[in-house]
N, CA, C and O of each residue as an XYZ file, in Angstrom:
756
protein
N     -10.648      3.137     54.368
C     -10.846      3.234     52.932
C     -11.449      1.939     52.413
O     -12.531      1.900     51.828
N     -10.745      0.963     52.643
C     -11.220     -0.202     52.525
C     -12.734     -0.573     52.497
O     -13.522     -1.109     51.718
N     -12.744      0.089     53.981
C     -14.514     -0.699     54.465
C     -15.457      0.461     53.776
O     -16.590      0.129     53.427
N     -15.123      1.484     53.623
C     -15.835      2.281     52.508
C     -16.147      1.943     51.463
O     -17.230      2.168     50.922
N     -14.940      1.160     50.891
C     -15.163      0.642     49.504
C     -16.128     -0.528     49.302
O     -16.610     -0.835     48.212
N     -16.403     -1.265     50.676
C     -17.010     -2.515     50.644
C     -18.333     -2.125     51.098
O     -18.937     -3.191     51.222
N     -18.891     -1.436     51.325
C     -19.768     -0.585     51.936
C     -20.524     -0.043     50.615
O     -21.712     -0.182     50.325
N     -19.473      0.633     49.876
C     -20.533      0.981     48.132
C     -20.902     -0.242     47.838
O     -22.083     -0.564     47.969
N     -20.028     -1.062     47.425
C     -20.084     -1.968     46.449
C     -21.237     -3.203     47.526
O     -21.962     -3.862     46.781
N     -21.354     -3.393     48.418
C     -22.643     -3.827     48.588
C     -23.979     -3.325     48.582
O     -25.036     -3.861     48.914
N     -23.742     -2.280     48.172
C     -24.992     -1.321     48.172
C     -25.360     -1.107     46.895
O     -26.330     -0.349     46.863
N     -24.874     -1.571     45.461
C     -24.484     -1.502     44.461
C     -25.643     -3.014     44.000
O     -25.734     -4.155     44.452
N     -26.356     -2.269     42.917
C     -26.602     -3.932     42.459
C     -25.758     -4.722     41.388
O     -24.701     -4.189     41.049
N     -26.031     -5.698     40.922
C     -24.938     -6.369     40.217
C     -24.585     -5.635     38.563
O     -23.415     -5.580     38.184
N     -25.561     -5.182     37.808
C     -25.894     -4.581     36.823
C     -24.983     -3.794     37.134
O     -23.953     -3.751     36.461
N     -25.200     -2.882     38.390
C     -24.242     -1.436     38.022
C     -22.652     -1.370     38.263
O     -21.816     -0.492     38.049
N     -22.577     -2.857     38.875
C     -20.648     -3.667     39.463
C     -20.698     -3.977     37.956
O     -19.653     -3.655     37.391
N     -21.719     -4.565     37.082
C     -20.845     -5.057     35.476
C     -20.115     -3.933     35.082
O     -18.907     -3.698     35.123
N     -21.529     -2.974     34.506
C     -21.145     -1.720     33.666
C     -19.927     -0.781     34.652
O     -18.956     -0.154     34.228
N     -20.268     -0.913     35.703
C     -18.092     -0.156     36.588
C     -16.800     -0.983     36.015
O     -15.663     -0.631     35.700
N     -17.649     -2.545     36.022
C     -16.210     -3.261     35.611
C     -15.930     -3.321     33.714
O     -15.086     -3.803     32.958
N     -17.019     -2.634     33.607
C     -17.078     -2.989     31.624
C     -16.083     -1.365     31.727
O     -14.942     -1.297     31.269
N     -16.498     -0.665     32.125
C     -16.277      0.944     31.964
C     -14.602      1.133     32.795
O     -13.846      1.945     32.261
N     -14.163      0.490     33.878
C     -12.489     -0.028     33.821
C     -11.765     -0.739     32.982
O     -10.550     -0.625     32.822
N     -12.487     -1.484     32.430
C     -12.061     -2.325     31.376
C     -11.609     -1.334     29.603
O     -10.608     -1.168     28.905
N     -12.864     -0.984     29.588
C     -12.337      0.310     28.447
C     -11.262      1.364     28.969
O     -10.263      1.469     28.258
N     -11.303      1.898     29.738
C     -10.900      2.655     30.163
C      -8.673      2.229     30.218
O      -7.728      2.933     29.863
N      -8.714      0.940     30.772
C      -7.400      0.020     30.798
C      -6.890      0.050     29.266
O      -5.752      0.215     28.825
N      -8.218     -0.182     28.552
C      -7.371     -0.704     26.823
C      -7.123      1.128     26.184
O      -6.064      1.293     25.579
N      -7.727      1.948     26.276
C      -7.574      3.103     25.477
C      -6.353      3.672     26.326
O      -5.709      4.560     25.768
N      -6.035      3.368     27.323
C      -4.674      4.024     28.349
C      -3.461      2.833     27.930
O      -2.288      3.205     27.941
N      -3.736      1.630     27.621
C      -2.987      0.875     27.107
C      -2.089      1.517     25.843
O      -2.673      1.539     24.759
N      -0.666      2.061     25.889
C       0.421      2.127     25.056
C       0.360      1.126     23.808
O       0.353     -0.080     24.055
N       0.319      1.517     22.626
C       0.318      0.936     21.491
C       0.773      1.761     20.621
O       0.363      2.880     20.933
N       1.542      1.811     19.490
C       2.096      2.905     18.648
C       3.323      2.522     18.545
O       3.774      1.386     18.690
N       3.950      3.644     18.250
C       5.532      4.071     18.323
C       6.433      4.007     19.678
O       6.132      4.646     20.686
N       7.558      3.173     19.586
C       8.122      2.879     20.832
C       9.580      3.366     20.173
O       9.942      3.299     18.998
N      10.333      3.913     21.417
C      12.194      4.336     20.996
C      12.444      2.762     21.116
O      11.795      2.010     21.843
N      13.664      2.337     20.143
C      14.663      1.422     20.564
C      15.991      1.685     21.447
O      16.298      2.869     21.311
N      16.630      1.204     22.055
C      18.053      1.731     22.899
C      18.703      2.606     21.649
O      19.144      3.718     21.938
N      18.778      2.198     20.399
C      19.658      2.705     19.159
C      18.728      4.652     18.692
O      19.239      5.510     17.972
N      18.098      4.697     19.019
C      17.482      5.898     19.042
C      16.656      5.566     17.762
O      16.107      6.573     17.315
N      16.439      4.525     17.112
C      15.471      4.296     16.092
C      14.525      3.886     16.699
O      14.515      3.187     17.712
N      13.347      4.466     15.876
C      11.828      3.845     16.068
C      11.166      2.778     15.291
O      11.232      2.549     14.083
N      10.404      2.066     16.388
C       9.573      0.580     16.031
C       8.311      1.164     16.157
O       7.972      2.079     16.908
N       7.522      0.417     15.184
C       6.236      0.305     15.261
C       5.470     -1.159     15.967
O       5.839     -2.282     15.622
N       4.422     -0.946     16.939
C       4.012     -1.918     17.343
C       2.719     -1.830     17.209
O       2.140     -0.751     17.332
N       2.035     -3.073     16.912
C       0.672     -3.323     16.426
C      -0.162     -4.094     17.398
O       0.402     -4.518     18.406
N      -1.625     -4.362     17.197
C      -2.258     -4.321     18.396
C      -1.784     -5.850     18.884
O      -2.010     -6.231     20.033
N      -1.133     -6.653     17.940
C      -0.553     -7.984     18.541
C       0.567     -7.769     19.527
O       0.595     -8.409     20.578
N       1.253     -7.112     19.295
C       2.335     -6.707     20.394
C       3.090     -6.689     19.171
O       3.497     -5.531     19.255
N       3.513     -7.066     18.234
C       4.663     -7.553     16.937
C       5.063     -5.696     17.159
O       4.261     -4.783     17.355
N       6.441     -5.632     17.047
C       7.430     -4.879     16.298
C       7.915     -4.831     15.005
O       8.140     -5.999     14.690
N       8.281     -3.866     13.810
C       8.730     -3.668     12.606
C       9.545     -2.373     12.990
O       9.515     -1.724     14.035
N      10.448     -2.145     11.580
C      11.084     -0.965     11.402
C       9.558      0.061     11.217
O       8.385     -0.268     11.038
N      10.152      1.251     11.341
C       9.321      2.570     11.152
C       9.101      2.803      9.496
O       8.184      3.441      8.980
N      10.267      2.064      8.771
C      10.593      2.535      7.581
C      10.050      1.355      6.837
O      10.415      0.208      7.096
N       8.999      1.706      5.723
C       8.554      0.264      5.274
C       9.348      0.233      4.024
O      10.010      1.105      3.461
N       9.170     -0.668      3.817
C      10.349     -1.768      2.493
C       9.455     -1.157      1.255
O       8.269     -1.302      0.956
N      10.732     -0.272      0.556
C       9.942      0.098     -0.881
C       9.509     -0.876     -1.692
O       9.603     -2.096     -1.555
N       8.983     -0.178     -2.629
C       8.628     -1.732     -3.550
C       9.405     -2.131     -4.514
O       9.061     -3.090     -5.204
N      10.834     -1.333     -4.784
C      12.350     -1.458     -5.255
C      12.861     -2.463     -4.837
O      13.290     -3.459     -5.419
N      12.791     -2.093     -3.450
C      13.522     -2.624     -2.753
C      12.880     -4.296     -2.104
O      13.622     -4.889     -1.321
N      12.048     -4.695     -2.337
C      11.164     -5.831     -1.922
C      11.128     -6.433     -3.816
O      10.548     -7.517     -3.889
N      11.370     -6.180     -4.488
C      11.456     -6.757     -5.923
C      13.083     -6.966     -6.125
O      13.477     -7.868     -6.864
N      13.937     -6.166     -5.496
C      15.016     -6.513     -5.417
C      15.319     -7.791     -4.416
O      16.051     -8.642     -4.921
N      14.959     -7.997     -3.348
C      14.964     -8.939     -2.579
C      14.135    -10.401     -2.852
O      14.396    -11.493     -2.347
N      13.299    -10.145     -3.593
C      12.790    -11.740     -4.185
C      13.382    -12.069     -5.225
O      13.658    -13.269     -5.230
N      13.787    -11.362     -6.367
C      15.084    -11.040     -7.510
C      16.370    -11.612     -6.630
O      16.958    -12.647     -6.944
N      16.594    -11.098     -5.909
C      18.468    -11.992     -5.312
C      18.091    -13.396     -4.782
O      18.715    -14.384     -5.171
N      16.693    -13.528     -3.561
C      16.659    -14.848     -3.200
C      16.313    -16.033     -3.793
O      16.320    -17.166     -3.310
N      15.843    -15.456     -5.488
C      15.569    -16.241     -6.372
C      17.059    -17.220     -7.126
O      17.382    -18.408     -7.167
N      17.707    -15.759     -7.688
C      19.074    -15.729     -7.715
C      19.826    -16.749     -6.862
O      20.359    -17.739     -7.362
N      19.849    -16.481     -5.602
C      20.857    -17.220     -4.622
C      20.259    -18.500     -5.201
O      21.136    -18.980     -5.920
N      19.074    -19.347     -5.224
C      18.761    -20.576     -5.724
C      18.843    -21.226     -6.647
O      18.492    -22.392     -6.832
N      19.505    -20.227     -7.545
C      19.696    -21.134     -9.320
C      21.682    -21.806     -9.126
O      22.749    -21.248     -8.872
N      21.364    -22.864     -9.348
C      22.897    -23.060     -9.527
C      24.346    -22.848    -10.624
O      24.601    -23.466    -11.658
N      24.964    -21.976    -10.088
C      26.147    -21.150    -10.768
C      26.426    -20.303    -10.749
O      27.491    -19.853    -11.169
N      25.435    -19.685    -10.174
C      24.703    -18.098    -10.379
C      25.889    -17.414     -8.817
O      26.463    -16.340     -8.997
N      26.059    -18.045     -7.673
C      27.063    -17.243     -6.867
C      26.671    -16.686     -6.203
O      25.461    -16.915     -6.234
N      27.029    -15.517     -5.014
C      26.759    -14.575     -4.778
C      26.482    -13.418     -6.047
O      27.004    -13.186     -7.137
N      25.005    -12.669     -4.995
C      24.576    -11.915     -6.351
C      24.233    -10.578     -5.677
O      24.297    -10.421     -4.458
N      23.812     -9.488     -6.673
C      23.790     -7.913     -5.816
C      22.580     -7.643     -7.378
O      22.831     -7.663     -8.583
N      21.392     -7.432     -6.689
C      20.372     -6.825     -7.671
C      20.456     -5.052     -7.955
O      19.766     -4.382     -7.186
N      20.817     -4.714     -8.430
C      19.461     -3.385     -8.534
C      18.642     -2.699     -9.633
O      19.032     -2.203    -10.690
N      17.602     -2.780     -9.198
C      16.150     -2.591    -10.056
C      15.718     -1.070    -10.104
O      15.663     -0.493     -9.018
N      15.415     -0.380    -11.217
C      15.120      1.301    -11.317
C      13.586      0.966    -11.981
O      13.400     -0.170    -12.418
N      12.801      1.687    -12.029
C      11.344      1.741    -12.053
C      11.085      2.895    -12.448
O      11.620      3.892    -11.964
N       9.995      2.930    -13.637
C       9.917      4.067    -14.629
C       9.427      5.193    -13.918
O       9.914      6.308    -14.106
N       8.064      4.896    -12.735
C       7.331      6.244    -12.007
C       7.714      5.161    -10.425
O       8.470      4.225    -10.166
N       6.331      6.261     -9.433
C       5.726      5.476     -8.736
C       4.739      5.037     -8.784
O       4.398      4.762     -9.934
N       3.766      4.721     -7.738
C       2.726      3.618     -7.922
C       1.682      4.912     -8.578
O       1.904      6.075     -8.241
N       0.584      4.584     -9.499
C      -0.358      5.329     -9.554
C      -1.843      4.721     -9.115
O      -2.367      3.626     -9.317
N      -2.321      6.007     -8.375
C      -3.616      5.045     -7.474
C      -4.993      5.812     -8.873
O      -4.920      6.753     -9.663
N      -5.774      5.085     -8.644
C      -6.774      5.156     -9.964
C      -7.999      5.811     -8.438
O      -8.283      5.308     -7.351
N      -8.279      6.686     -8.901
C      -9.508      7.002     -8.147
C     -11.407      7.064     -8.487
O     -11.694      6.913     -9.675
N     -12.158      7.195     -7.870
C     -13.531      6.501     -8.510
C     -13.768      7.859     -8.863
O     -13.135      8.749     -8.294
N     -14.837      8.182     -9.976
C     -15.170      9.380    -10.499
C     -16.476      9.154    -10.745
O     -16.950      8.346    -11.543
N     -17.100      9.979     -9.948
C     -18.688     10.319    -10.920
C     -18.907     11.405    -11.891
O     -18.702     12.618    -11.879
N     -19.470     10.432    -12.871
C     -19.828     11.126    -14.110
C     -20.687     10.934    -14.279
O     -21.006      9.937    -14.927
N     -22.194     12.428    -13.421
C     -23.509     12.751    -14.415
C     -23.248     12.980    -15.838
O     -22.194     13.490    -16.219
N     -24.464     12.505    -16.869
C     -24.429     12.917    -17.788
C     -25.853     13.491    -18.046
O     -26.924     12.911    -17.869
N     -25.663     14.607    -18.448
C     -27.187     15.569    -19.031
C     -27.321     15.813    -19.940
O     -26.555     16.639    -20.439
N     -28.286     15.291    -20.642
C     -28.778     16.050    -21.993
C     -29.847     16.413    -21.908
O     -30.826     16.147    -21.211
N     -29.359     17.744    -23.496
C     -31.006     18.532    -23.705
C     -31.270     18.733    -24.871
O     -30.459     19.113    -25.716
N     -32.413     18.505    -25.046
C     -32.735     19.165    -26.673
C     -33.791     20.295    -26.331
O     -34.563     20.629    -25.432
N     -33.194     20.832    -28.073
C     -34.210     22.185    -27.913
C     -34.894     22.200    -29.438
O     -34.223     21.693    -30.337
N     -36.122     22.728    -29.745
C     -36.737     22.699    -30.583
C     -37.385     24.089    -31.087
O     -38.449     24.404    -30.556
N     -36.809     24.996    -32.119
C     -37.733     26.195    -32.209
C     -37.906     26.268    -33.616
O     -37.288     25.653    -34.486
N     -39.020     27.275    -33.757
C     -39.825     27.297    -34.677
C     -39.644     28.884    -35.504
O     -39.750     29.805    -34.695
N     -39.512     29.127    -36.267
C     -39.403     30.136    -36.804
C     -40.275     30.126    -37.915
O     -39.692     29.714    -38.917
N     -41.644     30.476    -38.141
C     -42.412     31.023    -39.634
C     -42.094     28.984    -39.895
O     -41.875     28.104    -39.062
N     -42.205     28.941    -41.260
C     -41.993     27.466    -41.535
C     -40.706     26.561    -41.484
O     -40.596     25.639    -42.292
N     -39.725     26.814    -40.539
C     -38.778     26.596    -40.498
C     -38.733     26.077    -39.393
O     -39.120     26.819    -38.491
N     -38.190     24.404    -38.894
C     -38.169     24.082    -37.627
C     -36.641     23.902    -37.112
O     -36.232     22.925    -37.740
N     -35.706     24.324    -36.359
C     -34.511     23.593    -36.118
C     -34.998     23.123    -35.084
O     -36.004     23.382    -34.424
N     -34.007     22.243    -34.986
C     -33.566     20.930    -33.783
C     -31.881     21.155    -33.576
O     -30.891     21.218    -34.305
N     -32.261     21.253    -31.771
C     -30.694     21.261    -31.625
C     -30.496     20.054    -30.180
O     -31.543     19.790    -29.587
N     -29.611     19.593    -29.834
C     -29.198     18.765    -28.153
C     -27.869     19.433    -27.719
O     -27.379     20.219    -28.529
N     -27.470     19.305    -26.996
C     -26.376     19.168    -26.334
C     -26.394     18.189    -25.040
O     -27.341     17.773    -24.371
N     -25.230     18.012    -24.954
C     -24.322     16.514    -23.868
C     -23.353     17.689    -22.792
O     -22.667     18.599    -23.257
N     -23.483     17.447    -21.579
C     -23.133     17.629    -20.660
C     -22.378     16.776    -19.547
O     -23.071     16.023    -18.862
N     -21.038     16.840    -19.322
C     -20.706     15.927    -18.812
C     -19.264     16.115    -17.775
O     -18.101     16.251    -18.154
N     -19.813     16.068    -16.303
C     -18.634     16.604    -15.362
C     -18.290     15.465    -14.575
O     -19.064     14.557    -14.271
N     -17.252     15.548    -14.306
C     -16.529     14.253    -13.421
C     -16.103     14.878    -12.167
O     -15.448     15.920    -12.153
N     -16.472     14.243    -11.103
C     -16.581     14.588     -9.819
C     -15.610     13.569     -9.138
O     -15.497     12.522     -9.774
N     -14.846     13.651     -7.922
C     -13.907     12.780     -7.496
C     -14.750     12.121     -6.241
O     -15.323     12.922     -5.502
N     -14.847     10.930     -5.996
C     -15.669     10.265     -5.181
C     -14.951     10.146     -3.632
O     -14.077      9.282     -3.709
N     -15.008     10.622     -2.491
C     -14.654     10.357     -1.762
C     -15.026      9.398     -0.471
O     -16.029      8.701     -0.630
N     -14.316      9.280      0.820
C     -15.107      8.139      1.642
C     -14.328      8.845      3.237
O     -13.167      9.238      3.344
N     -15.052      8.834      3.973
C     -14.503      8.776      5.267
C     -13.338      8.096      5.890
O     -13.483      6.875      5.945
N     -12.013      8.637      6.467
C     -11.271      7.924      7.247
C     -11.913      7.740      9.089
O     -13.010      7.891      9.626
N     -11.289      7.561      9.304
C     -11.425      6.934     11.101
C     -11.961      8.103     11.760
O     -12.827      8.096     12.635
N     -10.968      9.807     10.922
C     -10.774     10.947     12.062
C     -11.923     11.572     11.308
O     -12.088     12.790     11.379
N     -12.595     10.933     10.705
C     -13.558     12.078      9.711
C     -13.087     12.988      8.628
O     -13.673     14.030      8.336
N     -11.935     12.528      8.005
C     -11.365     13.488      6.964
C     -11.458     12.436      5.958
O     -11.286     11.218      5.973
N     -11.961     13.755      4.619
C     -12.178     12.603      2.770
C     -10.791     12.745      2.895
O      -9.984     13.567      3.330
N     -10.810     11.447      2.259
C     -10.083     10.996      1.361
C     -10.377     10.300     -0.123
O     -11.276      9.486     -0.335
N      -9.388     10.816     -1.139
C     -10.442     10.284     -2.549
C     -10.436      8.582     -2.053
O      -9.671      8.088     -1.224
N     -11.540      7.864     -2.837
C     -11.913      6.505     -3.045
C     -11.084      5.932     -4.253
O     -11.336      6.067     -5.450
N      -9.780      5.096     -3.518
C      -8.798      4.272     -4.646
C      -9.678      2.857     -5.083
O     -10.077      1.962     -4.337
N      -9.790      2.958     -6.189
C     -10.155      2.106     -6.963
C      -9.703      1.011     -7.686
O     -10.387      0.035     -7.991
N      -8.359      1.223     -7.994
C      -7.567      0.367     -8.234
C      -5.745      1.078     -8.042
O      -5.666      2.296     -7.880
N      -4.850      0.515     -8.065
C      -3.316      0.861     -8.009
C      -2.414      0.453     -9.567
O      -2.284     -0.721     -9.915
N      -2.035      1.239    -10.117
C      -1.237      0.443    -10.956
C       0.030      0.863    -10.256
O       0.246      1.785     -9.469
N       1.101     -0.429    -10.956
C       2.399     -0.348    -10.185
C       3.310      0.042    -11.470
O       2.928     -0.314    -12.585
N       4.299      0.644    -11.343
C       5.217      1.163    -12.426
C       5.757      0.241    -12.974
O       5.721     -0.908    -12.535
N       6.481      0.668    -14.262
C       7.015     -0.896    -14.855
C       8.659     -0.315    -15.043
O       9.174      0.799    -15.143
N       9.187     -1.840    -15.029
C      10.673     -1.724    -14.429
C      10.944     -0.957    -15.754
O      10.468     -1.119    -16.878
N      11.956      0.027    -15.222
C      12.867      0.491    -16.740
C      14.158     -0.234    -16.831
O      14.725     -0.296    -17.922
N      14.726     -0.848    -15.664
C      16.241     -1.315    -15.936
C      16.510     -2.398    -14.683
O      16.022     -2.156    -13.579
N      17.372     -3.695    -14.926
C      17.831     -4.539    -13.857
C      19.066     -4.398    -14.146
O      19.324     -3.949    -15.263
N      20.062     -4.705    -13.320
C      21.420     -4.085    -13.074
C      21.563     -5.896    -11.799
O      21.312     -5.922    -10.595
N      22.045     -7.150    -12.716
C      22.714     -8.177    -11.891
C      24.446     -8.216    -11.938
O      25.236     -8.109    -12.876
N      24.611     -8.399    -10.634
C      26.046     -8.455    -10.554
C      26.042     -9.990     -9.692
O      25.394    -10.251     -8.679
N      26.923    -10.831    -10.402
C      26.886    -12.426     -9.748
C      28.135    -12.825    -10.323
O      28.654    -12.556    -11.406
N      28.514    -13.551     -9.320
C      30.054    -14.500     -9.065
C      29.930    -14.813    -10.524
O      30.812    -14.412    -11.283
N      28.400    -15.836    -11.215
C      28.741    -15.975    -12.496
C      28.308    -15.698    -13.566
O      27.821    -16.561    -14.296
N      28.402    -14.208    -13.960
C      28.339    -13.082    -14.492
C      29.111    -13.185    -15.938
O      28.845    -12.589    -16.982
N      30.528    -14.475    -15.565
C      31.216    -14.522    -16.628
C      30.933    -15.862    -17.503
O      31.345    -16.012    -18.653
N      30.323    -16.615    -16.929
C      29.569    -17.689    -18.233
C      28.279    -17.327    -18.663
O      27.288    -16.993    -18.013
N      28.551    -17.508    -20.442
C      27.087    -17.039    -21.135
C      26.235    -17.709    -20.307
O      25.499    -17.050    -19.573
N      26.194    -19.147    -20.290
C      25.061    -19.756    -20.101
C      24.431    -19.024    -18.891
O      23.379    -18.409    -19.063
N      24.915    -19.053    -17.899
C      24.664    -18.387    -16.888
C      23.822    -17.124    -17.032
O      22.627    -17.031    -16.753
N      24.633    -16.149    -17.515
C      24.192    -14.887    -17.926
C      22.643    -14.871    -18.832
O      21.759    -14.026    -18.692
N      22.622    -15.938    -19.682
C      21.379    -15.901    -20.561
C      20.520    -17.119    -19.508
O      19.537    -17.685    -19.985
N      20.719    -17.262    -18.888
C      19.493    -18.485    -17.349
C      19.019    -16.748    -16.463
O      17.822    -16.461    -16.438
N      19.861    -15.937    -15.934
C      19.877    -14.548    -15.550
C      18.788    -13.582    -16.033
O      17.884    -12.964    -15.471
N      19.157    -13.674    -17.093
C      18.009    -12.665    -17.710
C      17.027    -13.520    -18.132
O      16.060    -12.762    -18.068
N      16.558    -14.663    -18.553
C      15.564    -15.087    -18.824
C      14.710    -15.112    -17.532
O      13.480    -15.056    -17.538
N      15.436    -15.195    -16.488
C      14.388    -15.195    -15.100
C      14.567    -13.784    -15.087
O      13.381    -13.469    -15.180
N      15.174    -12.717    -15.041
C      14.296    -11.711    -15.009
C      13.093    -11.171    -16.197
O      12.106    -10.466    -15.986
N      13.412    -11.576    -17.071
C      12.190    -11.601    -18.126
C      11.449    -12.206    -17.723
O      10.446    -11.903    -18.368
N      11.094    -13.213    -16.772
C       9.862    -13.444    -16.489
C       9.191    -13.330    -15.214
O       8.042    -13.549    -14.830
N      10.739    -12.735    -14.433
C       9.674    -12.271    -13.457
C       9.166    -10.820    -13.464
O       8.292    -10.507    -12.655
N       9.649     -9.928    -14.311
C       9.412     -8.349    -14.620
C       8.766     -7.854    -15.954
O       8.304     -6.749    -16.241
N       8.859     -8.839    -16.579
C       8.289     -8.796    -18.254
C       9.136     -7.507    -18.434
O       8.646     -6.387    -18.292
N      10.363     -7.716    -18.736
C      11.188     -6.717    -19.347
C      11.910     -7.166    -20.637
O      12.036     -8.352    -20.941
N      12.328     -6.237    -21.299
C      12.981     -6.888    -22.809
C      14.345     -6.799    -22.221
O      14.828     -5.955    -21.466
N      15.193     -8.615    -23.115
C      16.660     -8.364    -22.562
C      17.554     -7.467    -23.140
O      18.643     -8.028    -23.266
N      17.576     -6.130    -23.614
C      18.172     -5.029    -23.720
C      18.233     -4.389    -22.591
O      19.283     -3.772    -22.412
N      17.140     -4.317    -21.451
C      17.275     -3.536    -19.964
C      17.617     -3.904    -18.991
O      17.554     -3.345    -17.897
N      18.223     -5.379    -19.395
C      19.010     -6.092    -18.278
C      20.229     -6.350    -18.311
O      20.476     -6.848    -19.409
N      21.368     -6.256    -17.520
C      22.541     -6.090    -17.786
C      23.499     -7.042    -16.671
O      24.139     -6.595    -15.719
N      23.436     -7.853    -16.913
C      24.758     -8.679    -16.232
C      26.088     -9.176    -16.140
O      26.601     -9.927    -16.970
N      26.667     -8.715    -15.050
C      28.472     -8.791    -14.616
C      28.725     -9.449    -13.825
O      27.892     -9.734    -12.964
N      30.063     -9.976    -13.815
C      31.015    -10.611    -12.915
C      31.068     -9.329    -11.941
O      31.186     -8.105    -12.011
N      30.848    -10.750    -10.627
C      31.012     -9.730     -9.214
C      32.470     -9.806     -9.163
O      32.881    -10.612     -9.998
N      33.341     -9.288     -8.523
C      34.993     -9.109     -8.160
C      34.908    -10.001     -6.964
O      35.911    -10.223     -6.286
């Protein structure tokens, strides 16, 4: 087998040993495992073309505004152990691109000595789409708006001094632009 093999491949010019070794080479990376892997716990990781692992489950955006909200929290002094939770009026809304022809027409008729003049405006909005990877539209997002908080809900060790409580909501007023009527802070137990 061996001397067979050495037998092509000297018979082979160098050009056609690249493109065999370019064409194993592809061939290694598209057979190469990348994706979804089990953990021992029967949960799934995602792995990316770096090798990096994450949960399957990505971090809402509740839940990631709640978490810069507490680690902010944990850093003000007095403030204690703290427990956020944040409610949000919708979800995200994605703005999509729209074409809008516009047509006009005028018309002009004549009757004996009588001339009218008339136009009309025409005007349809079409949803703009774009190719993914697999060849399927998808509409063209144009911009995202993000929902706006309806309510913060802090619970902190010091929940029971004003001062505290009004340092509390002034940082969430500025990090949510919310009015302090939708923020509500307590003594943790």
């Amino acid at each position: 087998m061996r001397e067979k093999l050495s037998a092509i491949l000297k018979n082979q010019k160098k050009e056609q040993l690249v493109v065999y070794l370019l064409l194993a080479a592809l061939l290694i990376v598209l057979v190469w495992p990348v994706g979804e892997k089990k953990t021992d716990e029967g949960s799934s990781e995602k792995t990316d073309d770096a090798g990096r692992t994450g949960t399957a489950e990505p971090i809402t955006q509740t839940a990631q505004m709640e978490k810069v909200l507490t680690e902010a929290l944990l850093q003000a002094e007095g403030v204690g152990r703290v427990q956020v939770v944040i409610t949000l009026e919708s979800t995200n809304r994605k703005i999509v691109e729209k074409d809008t022809p516009d047509s006009k027409s005028t018309q002009e008729s004549t009757n004996g000595e009588d001339t009218t003049y008339g136009s009309s405006e025409s005007r349809e909005e079409t949803t703009v789409y774009e190719k993914d990877g697999d060849g399927t539209e998808i509409p063209y997002v144009v911009s995202e708006e993000y929902p706006a908080v309806r309510g913060v809900l802090v619970i902190a060790e010091g929940g029971d001094n004003p001062v505290i409580v009004e340092e509390i909501q002034e940082a969430v007023m500025a990090l949510f632009q919310v009015d302090a009527h939708k923020i509500k802070v307590m003594k943790m137990k």
